[in-house]
N, C-alpha and C positions, 0 to 999 in steps of 0.2 A: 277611630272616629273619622269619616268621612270631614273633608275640608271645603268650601267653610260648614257647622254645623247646621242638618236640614231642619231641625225643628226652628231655630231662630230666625232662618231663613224667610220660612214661614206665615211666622209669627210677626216679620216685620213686615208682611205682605198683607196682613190680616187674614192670612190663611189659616182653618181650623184644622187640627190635629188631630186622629184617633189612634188609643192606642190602649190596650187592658194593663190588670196588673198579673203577674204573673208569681204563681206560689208553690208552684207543680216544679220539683227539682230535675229537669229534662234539657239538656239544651238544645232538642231537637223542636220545644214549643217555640221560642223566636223565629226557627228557621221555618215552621208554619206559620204565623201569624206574618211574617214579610210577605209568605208569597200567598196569604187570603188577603193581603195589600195594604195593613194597617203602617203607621207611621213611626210608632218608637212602642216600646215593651214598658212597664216597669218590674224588674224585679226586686219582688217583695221579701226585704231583710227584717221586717218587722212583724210580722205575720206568719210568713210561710218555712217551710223546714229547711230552706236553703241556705248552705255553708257558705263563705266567701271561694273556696275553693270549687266549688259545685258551678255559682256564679260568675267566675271567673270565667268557665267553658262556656256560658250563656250568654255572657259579652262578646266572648269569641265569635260564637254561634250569629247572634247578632248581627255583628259587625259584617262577616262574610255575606249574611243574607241581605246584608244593605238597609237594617232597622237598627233606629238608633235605641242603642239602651240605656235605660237611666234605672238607676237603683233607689229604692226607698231604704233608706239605714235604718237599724232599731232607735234611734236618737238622735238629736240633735247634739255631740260629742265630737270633736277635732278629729279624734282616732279611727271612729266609723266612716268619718266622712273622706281622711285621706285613705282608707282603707279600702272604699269604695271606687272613687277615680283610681287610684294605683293600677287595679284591675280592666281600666281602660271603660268605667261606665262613661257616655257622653254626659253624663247630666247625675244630681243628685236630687231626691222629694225626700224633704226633711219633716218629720211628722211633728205635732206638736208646738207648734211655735204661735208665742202669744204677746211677748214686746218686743220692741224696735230693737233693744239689745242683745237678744235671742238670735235674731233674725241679721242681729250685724254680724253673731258669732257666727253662723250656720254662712253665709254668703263670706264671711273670710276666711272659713278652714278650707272652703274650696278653690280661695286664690292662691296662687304663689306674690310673693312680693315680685313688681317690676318696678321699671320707672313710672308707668302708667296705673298699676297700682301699688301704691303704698303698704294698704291696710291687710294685705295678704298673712294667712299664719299656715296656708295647706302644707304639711312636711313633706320635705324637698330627698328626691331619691331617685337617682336616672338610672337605675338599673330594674324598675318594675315595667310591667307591661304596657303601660299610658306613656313609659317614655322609649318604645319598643327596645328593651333591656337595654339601654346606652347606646343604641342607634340614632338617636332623635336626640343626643346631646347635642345640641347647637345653640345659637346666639337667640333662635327668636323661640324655641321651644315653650318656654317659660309664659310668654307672652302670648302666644300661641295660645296655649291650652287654657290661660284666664280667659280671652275672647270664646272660644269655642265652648266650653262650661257650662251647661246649662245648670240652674241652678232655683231649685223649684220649693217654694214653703208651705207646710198643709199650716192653714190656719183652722182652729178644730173644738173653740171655746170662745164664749164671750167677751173675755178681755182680748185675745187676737181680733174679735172683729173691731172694738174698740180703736187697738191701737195700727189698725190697718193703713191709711193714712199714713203716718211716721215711718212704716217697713217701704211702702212704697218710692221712698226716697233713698231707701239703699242703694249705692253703684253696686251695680252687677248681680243682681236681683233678675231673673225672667220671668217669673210665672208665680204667682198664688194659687194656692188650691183648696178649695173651701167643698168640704161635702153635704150636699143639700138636706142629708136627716141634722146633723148639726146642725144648722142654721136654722130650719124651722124649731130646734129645741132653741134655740136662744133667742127665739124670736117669741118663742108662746106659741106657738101651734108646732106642736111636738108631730114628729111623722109628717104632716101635713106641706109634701115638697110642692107643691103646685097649688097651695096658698097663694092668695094675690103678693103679701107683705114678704115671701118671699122671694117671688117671681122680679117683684119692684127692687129689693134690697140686691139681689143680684145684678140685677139693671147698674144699679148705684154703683158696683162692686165692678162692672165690664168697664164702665164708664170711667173709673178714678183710675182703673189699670191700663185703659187706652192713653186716657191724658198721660198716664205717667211710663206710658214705653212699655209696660208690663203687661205678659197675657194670663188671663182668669182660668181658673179650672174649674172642672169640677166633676164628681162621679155618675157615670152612665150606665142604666141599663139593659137603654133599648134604644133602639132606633129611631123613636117614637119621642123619646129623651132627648135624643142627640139632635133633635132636629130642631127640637124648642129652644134647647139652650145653646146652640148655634147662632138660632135666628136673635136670642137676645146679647150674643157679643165672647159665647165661651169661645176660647179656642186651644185648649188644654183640656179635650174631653177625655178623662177614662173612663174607658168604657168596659165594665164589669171584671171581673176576674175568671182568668184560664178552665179554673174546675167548673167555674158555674158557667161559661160559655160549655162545658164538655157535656155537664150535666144535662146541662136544661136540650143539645143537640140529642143526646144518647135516649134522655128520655122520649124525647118529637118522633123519635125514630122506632123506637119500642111501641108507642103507642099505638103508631099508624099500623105496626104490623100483628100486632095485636087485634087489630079490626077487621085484619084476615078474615076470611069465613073457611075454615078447614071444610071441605067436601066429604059427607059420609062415606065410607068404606062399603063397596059395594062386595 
């Protein structure tokens, strides 16, 4: 992981972020989505076919192409989440999380205990690859890698918007991530992403995570997307997933040549 970490960096600049999720077991997609210029990956432990061993080489991959990787765990569980940093992801998207106790678990399995933080439970191992196998045993490693952590919560149900508020006062918390079809379903207008009520509750939602040091997410599928919810304060946009970036290209590409006109055979 690059030092200090570029998404927080970022983030403290109120600079906006793009980056997909990734569910295509290759760790050759990070080393293209660096250099089409995006900002960090996530790979998807919760969705896609990907082994923590698979992933480990996508971290790698990553890392070398100079995009930060963050991993989405299948759950919000100690063992996934130290399972995942071990591997050297920059950052963790925890799915699922809907009270302030949730959200204290998930932001402390990714701490180590310091002086500076206390409430850390991430299990402690310096010979995996986040601690370059027992290279990076030193004094401030520990402390190190709580700072540098990103540490990201999909809020995904109506009681997490509820108790949104309350998470946002967790130390060492960076980013919510709330998906806009969700949101219109717990708002009443189901599908309905570019509803006023939801465009506004958003607003609400950039707005409590600015005052409180923390940046918004949320999922993107176009350009067209990423522009609006930019303009209203996201700066954690992901922006679609790998296959359907591949798809939706493969297909653009077929079509136009499809519109050939073959020449008769003379």
């Amino acid at each position: 992981m690059p030092y200090p970490n570029p998404l927080k960096e970022k983030w403290s600049k109120d600079i906006a972020t793009i980056g997909p999720f990734v569910q295509l077991p290759a760790a050759g997609i990070p080393e293209i989505l660096s250099l089409a210029g995006f900002d960090f990956c996530i790979i998807d432990l919760e969705h896609g076919p990907i082994n923590i061993e698979t992933a480990e080489n996508m971290v790698r991959a990553a890392d070398a192409a100079g995009l930060v990787p963050l991993v989405r765990v299948q759950s919000n569980a100690k063992e996934l989440i130290t399972e995942a940093l071990s591997i050297g992801a920059g950052g963790i998207h925890v799915p699922h999380v809907s009270t302030k106790e949730e959200a204290e678990e998930a932001v402390h399995a990714a701490k180590f205990v310091t002086p500076e933080f206390s409430a850390g439970n991430r299990g402690v191992c310096p010979f995996v690859r986040s601690a370059g196998y027992s290279a990076k045993r030193t004094a401030n490693y520990y402390d190190r890698a709580n700072k540098e952590t990103v540490v990201i919560l999909a809020i995904e149900g109506k009681e997490g918007l509820a108790n949104l508020g309350e998470m946002l006062t967790i130390e060492g918390l960076d980013a919510v991530f709330v998906g806009p079809y969700d949101l219109s379903q717990s708002l009443g207008v189901t599908g309905q992403v570019t509803h006023p009520i939801v465009i506004q509750k958003i607003r609400e939602l950039c707005a409590q995570g600015k005052r409180a040091g923390v940046a918004v997410g949320i999922f993107i599928e176009s350009s067209e997307d990423a522009k609006r919810w930019i303009n209203e304060g996201v700066r954690y946009c992901c922006v679609d997933v790998d296959s359907a970036i591949f798809f939706k290209a493969s297909k653009k590409l077929v079509e136009g040549i499809r519109q050939v006109e073959v020449p008769p055979i003379k």
